[in-house]
N, C-alpha and C positions, 0 to 999 in steps of 0.2 A: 504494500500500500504506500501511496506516494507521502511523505511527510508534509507537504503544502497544497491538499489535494483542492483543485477550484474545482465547484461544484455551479454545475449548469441546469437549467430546465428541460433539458433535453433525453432521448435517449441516445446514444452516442457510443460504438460499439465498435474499435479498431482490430485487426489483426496486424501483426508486424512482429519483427522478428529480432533477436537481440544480435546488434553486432561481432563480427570479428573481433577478438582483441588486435589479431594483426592478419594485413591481407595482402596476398603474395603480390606480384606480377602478374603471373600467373591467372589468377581469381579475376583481377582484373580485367584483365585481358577478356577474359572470357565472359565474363558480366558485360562487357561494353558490346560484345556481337550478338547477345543476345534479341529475340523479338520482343520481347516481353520482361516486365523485371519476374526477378527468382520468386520474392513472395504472391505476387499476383500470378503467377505459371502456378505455385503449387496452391494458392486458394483455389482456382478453377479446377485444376486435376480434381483436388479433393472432392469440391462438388459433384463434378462426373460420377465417379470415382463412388459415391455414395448412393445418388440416381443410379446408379446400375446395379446396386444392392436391391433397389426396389423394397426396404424397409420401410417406409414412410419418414417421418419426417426426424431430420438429425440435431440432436442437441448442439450445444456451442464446444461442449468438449468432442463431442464426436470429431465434427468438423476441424474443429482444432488437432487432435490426435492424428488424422488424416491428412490434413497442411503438413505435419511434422514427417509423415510418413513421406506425402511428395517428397519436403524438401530434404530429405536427408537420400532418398535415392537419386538425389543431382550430383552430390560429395561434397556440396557445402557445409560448412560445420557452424550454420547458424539455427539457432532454438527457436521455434513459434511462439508468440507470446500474445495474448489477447488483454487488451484493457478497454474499458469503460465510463462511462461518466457518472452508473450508478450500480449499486450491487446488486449482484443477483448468480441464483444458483449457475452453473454452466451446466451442471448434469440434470437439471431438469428443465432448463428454457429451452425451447426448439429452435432453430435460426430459418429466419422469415426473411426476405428482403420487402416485407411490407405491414410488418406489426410489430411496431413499436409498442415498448413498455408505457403504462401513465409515469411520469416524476415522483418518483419518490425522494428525493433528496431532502432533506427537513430544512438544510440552510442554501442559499444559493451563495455563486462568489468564493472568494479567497478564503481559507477557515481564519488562518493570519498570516500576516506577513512574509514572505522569506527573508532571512535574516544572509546577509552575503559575509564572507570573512572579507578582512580586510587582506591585500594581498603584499603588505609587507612583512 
């Protein structure tokens, strides 16, 4: 959980992936020929990927667990990570791309400040 987490009225629901601590030439390289970037290639696989299980409809972890499976059969060494604007189960919400949650968020906004170090 974020330590300065800003709370929105929205429901607001990312996939994305934790970087590289370090990334080759190599990686590069290969990331720039790409059609498509790496996490959007394996959010789409996954969805497929799950349509063709024909189980009805996939939780946020499923789909997630499924992202992780694409992207790890590309040999990138990057982790799935899914964040939100507000809580909620991932093993029992379905992922919709047209049903949004009501807000529940009790405060909207900054909770407090971020406090920056000084850099001397």
């Amino acid at each position: 959980e974020d330590a300065y987490p800003h709370h929105v009225a929205c429901d607001a629901i990312c996939f994305s992936a934790a970087p590289d601590e370090e990334v080759s030439p190599e990686l590069v390289a290969d990331l720039r020929v790409r059609r498509s970037g790496l996490i959007t290639a394996a959010f789409v696989d996954a969805l497929r990927e799950l349509a063709a299980q024909r189980r009805g409809p996939a939780t946020f972890l499923e789909l997630l667990s499924q992202a992780q499976e694409q992207l790890a059969r590309t040999g990138h060494g990057r982790r799935m990570q899914l964040s939100a604007s507000q809580a909620f189960d991932p093993t029992r919400r379905h992922f919709r791309f047209f049903d949004p949650a009501p807000n529940g968020n009790a405060q909207i906004g900054l909770r407090e400040a971020k406090r920056h170090r000084s850099l001397r």
